[in-house]
C-alpha positions, -999 to +999 in steps of 0.1 A: -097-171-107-070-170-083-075-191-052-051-176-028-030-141-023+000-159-038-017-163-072-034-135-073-007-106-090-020-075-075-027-088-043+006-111-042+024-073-054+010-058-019+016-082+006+038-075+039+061-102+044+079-086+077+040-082+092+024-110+080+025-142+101+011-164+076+026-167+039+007-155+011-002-188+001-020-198+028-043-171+027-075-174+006-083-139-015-117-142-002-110-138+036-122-112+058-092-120+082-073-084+081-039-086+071-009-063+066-001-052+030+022-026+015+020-001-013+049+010-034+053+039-020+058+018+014+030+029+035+021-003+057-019-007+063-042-038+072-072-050+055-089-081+045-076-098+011-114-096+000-116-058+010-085-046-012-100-063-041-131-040-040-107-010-031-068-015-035-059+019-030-038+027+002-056+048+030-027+070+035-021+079-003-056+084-007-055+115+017-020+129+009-019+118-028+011+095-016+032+124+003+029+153+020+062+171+011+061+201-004+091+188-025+074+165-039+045+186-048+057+216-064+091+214-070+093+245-088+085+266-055+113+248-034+139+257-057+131+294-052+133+290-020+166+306+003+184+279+015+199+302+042+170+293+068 
């Protein structure tokens, strides 16, 4: 079992290196000390090493499926749209 973030691959895949003040190998996976981590889709949030192991999934994808933009979402109806606006 991996001891720290840093040897652990999906935490170690997540963590904020701009936010974070501590590296990942100095963090323990089972701390409750909130810190910042990033998904791939670059949405920044904070929680505990132990809390994203229960629950990796980033708050902000969660409720937008990743992105709001309607390009994104149905591409088919942008195209039809008039680019004249």
């Amino acid at each position: 079992m991996a001891q720290t973030v840093a040897d652990h691959p999906a935490l170690g895949a997540l963590w904020d290196t701009a936010k974070n003040p501590d590296s990942p190998s100095a963090v323990a996976t089972t701390s409750y000390k909130a810190s910042w981590w990033a998904c791939p889709r670059g949405h920044s949030f904070q929680r505990s090493p132990r809390a994203l192991l229960r629950d990796p999934a980033c708050p902000q994808c969660k409720v937008t499926g990743g992105t709001a933009s309607l390009a994104d979402k149905r591409p088919d109806f942008c195209d039809r749209l008039d680019r004249a606006y």
